[in-house]
TORTILUM-53513 format. One record per residue (C-alpha): x, y, z; residue number from 1. Coordinates in steps of 0.05 Angstrom, whole numbers, always signed. Example, Ala and Ser with C-alpha at 12.3 -4.5 7.8 and 13.67 -1.06 7.14 Angstrom:
2
      xx      yy      zz    k
    +246     -90    +156    1
    +273     -21    +143    2
***
This chain:
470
      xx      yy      zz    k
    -244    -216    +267    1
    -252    -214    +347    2
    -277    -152    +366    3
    -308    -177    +437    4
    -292    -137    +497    5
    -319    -111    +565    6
    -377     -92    +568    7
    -365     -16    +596    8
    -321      -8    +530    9
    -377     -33    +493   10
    -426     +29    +518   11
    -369     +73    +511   12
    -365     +49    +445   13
    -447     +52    +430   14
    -451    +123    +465   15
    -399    +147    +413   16
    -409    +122    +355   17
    -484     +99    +351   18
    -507    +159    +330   19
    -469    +169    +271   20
    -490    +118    +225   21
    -542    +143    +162   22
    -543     +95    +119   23
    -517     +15    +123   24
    -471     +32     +73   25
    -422     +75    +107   26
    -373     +72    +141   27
    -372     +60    +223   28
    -320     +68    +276   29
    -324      +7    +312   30
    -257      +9    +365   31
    -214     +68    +384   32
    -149     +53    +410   33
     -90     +95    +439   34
     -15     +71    +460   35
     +34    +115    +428   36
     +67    +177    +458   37
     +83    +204    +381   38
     +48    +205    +316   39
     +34    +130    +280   40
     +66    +122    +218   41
     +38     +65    +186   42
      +2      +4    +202   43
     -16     -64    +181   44
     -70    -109    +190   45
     -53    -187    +213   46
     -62    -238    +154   47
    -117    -273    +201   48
    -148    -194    +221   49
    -139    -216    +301   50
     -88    -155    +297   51
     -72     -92    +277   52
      +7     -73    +286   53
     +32      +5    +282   54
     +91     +44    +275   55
    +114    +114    +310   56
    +147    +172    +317   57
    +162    +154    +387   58
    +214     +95    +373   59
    +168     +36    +370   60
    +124      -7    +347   61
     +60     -37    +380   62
     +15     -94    +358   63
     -58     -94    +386   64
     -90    -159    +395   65
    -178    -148    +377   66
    -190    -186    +450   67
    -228    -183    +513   68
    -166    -167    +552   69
    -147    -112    +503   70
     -84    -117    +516   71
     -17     -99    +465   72
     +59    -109    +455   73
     +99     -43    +446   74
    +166     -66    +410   75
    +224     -21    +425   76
    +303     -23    +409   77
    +303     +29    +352   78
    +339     +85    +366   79
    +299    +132    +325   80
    +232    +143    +298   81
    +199     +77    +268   82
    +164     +98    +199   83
    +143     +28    +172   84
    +120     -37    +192   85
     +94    -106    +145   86
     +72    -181    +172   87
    +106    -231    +137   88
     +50    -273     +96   89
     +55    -324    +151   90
     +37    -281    +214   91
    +102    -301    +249   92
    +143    -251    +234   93
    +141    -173    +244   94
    +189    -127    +198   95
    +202     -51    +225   96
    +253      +1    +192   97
    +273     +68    +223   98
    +304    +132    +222   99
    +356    +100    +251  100
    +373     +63    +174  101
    +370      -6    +202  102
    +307     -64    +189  103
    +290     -98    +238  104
    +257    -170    +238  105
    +217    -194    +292  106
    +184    -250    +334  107
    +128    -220    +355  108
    +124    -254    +428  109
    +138    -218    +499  110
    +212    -243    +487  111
    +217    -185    +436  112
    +271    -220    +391  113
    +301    -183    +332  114
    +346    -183    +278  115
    +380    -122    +259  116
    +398    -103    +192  117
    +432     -42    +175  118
    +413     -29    +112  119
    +421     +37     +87  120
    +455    +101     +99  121
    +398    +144    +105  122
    +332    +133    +135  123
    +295     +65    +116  124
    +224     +96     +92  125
    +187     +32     +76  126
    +187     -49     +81  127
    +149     -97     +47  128
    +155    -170     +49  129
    +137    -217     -22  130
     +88    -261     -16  131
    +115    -321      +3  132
    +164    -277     +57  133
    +227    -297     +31  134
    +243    -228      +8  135
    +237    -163     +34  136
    +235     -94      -5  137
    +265     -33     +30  138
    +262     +42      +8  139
    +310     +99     +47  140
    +324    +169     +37  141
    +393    +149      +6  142
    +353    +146     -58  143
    +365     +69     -60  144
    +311      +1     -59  145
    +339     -52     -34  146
    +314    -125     -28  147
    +341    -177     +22  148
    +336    -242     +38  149
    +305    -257    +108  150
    +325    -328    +117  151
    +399    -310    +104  152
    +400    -235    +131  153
    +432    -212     +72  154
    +423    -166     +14  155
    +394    -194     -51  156
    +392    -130     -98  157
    +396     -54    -109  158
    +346     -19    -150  159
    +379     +51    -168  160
    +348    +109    -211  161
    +323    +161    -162  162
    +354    +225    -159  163
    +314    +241     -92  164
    +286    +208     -25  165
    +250    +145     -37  166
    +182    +152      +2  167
    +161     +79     -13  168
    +177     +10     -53  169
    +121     -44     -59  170
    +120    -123     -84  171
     +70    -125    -149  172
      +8    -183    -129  173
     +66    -241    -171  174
    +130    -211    -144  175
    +156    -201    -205  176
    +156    -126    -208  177
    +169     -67    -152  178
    +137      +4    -152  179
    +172     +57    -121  180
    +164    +137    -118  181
    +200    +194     -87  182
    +213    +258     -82  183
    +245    +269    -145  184
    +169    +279    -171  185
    +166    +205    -201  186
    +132    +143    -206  187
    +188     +75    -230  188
    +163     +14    -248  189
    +223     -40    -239  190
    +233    -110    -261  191
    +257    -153    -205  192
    +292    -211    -257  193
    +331    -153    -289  194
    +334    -101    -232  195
    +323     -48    -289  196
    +281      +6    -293  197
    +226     -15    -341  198
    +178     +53    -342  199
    +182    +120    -309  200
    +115    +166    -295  201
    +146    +236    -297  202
     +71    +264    -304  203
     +61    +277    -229  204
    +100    +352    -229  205
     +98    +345    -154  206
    +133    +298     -97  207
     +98    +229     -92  208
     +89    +205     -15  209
     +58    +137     -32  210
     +35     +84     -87  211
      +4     +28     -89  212
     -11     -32    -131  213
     -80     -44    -150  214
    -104    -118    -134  215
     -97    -136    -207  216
     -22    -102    -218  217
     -41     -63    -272  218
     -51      -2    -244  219
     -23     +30    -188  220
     -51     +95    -144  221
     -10    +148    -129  222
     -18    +206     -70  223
     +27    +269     -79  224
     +45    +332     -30  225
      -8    +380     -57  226
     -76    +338     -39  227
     -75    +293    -110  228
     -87    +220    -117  229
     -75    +192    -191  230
     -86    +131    -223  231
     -46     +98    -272  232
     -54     +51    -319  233
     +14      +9    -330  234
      +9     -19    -387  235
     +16     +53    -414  236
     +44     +97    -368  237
     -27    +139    -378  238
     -66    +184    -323  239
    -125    +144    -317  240
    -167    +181    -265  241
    -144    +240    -222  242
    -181    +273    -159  243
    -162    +330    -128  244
    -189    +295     -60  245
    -148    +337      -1  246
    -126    +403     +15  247
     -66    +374     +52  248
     -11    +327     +30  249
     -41    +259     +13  250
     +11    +214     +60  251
     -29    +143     +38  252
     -72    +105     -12  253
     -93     +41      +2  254
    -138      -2     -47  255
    -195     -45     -27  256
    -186    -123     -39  257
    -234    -125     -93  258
    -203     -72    -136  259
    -268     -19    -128  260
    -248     +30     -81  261
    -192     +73     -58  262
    -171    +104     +10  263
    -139    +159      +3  264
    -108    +190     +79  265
     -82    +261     +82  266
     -52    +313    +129  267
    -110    +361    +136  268
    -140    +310    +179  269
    -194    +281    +131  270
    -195    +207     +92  271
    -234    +203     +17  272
    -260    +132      +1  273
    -264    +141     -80  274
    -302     +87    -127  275
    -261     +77    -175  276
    -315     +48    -220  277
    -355    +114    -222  278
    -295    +156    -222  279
    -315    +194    -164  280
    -302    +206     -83  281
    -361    +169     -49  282
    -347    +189     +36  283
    -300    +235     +65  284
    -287    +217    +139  285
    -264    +254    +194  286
    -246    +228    +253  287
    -170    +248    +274  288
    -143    +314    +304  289
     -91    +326    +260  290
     -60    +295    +198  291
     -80    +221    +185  292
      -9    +195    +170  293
     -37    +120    +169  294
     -83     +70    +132  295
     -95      -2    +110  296
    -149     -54     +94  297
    -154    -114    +128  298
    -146    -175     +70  299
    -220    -189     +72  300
    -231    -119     +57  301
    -288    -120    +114  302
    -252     -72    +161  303
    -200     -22    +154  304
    -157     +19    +200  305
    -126     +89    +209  306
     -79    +129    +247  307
     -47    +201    +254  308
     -10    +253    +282  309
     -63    +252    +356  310
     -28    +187    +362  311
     -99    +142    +357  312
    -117     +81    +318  313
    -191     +77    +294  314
    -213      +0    +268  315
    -274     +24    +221  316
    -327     -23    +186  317
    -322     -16    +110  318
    -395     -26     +99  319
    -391     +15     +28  320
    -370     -54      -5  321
    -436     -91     +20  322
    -469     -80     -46  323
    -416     -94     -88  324
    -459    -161    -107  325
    -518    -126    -129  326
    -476     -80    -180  327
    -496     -93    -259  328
    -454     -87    -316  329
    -387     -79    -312  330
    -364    -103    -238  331
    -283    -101    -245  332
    -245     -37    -272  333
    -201     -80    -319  334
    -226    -136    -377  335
    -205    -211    -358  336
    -152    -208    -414  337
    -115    -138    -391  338
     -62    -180    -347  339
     -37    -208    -406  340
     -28    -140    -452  341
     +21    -118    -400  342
     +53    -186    -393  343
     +66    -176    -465  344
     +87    -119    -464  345
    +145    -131    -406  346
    +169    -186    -443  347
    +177    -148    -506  348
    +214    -105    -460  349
    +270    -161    -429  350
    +267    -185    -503  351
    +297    -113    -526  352
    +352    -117    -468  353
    +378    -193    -485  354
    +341    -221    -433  355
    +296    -287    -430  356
    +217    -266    -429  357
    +200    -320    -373  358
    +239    -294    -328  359
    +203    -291    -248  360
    +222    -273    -192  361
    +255    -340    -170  362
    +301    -333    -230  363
    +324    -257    -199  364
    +347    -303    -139  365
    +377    -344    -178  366
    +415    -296    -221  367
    +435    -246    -161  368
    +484    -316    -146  369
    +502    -327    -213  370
    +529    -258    -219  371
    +562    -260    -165  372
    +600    -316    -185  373
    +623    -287    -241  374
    +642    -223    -212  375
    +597    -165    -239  376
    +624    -118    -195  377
    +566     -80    -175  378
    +540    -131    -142  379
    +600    -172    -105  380
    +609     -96     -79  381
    +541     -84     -38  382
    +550    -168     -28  383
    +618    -149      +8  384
    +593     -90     +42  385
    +538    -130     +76  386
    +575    -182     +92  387
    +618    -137    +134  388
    +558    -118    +178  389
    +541    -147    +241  390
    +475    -182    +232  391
    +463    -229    +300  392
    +391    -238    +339  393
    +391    -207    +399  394
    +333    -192    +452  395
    +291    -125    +438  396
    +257     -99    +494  397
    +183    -103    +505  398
    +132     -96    +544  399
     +60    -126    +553  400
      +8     -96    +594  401
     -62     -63    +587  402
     -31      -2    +552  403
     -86      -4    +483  404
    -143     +37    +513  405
    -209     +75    +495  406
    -194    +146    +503  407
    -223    +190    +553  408
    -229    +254    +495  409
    -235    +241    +419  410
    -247    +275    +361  411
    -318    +287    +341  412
    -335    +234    +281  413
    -357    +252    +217  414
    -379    +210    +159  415
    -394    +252     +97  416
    -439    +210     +49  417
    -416    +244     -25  418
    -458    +198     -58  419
    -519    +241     -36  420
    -487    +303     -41  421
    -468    +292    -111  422
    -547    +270    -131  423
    -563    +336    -103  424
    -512    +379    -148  425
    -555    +340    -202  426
    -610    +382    -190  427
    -643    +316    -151  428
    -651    +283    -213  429
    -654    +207    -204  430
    -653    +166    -272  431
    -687    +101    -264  432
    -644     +37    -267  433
    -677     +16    -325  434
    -655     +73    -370  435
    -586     +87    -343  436
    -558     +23    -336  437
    -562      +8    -408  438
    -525     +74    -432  439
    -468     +51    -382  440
    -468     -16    -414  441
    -468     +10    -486  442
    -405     +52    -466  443
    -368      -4    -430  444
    -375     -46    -491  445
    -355     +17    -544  446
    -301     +28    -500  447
    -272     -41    -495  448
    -282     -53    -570  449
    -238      +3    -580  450
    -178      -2    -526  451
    -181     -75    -570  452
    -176     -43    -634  453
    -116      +5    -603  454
     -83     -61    -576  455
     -85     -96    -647  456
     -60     -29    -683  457
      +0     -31    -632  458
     +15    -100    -645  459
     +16     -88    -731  460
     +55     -31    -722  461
    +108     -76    -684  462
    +112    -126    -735  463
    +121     -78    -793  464
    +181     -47    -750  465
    +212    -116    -738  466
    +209    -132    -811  467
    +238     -66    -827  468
    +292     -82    -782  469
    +309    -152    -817  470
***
């Protein structure tokens, strides 16, 4: 990534932010941008990391470019607030939704072209492209997913079980399942060959804002409206960790690449950064006047990015994942073989409803035509419906000019290292390596030998009720 510019930006930069920095390890504001006239939504980091595109309250959507010109594109042709935006895999191609219920696709060039989808008939919450960007997931306030297909601007799917607005809907790492939450106070776990609901977390007791899959797809991290971030293990529906991190509504969690860490972002102006391998928050980081409504990683994990209600983007240095490599024991929070115990179990689930255990999510293409060629009617109904829309490309407006600037006034910037805080509450006690590190090993290996043991108990027990059944 290209951070380069002038170099009066750069001692702006230094005289800000050089101070700050207590230990190698944590975290550092390196660029501090400003371009909206509202509050950013969301934001999303450029497969390459030579951009950073955001979403706002004020209509549009901007991408800065990390150059010595500094310069950015603001998108605009929505007629209401923008609250998402996702890059296509490729970097070619921009999706935005709205307020306004449509999607947008985009070229993002200084021609501003567009495709407009209008997609639901409440306000499109969230977008997400698969990983080849074929597909795109949407989310809306009409209590509906939807997935489309972008080559063909047309709907795919419908994924309906909510009985509330749908906050968000995300692609699992193999496409091949969706997680969604909502206001109705739960977590669903669908599978895209079926389009069926195949597990609901009703555990949360309180509206969920955001989840996210963990890098492996086993888990997935959860932030709710009263400050809680929860992590679930999907293979059993189970709480797995819990933090009461924020005194504010926790509006994002984002996981690092390598599956260690969580962001958590919240609206009483603070972020957490949790290790999920110790359980426990490691930094909180203030740096936003007002609620941080806006997070994201950049793919390599090195840098990361977050926005709020004072309408600012910060691009931060990770830093707490530099040691990652000198980390004993147990270095990943699931076992090598844990992918497969909830492939098994998913197909045990398709097996139960009739349907063919391989199934992927080329087959859910495949047999979205195939119903529709025999009529289900559900389907030729939303196929009809969206075939009676006007979809055409037409020219957005935008605009490209120096508009992504350092601002004159910021928010003071605080990085609160928890790590030393929490040896303190220990009385200052510091266990050498060679005596703790063992203990944690011994557990790791008890605990393993038994989440084995539970695994093999599960799998008598369903033999002896299948030969019951016979």
């Amino acid at each position: 990534m290209n951070f380069a510019i002038n170099a009066h930006i750069d001692v702006c930069v230094h005289q800000d932010y050089s101070t700050l920095m207590h230990s190698p390890c944590d975290p550092t504001v390196e660029r501090h941008f400003r371009g909206h006239k509202k509050a950013i939504t969301n934001l999303i980091f450029h497969p390459n990391e030579s951009q950073v595109a955001t979403s706002s309250l004020d209509n549009t959507f901007m991408v800065y470019t990390f150059a010595d010109s500094m310069r950015a594109n603001r998108f605009i042709s929505h007629k209401d607030a923008v609250l998402d935006v996702d890059y296509a895999p490729s970097g070619e191609v921009i999706a935005s939704v709205s307020k306004d219920r449509t999607v947008r696709i985009w070229v993002p060039t200084v021609r501003g072209e567009s495709l407009d989808f209008k997609a639901h008939t409440g306000a499109v919450k969230s977008v997400r492209f698969c990983r080849d960007g074929q597909n795109l997931v949407t989310a809306s306030e009409d209590k509906i997913i939807k997935m489309w297909v972008v080559c063909r601007r047309r709907f795919l799917k419908s994924f309906v079980g909510h009985t509330n607005w749908v906050h968000c809907a995300r692609f699992s790492p193999d496409d091949r399942l969706i997680v969604s939450c909502g206001d109705d106070k739960t977590v669903k776990l669908w599978d895209i060959a079926s389009g069926k609901c195949v597990r609901t977390i009703t555990e949360l007791k309180d509206p969920a804002l955001d989840a996210e899959f963990h890098p492996s797809g086993i888990g997935i991290g959860v932030g709710n409206a009263v400050g809680c971030v929860k992590f679930y293990d999907l293979r059993t529906g189970q709480l797995l960790q819990h933090y009461t991190a924020h005194t504010g509504a926790v509006n994002k969690v984002k996981f690092h690449p390598n599956g260690n860490f969580m962001l958590t972002a919240s609206e009483d102006a603070s972020m957490k950064v949790l290790d999920l391998l110790e359980g426990r928050p490691i930094y909180t980081l203030k740096a936003h006047c007002g609620g941080v409504r806006a997070i994201g990683f950049s793919p390599s994990g090195e840098f990361f990015a977050s926005g709020g209600a004072d309408q600012q983007l910060l691009i931060w240095k990770s830093n707490f994942d530099s040691q990652e490599a000198g980390r004993r024991g147990k270095k990943t929070l699931y076992p090598d073989d844990a992918r497969l115990d909830l492939e098994s179990q998913l197909d045990a689930l398709r097996l139960e409803d009739g349907q063919d255990s391989s199934g992927s999510f080329m087959d859910a293409r495949e047999n979205i035509e195939d119903s529709e060629e025999d009529g289900e009617k559900e389907e030729l109904e939303y196929v009809t419906e969206m075939q009676d829309l006007s979809v055409e490309m037409e020219r957005g407006r935008s605009c490209f000019g120096p508009i992504a600037e350092i601002p004159g006034e910021m928010c003071p910037v605080e990085v609160i290292n928890l790590k030393d805080s929490w040896s303190q509450q220990k009385g200052g006690e510091q266990l050498t390596q060679h005596v703790t590190l063992p203990l944690e090993e011994l557990l790791s290996s008890q605990l393993e030998a038994v989440r084995h043991t539970i695994v093999l108990l599960e799998q008598r027990v369903t033999n002896v009720e299948e030969r019951l059944k016979n």
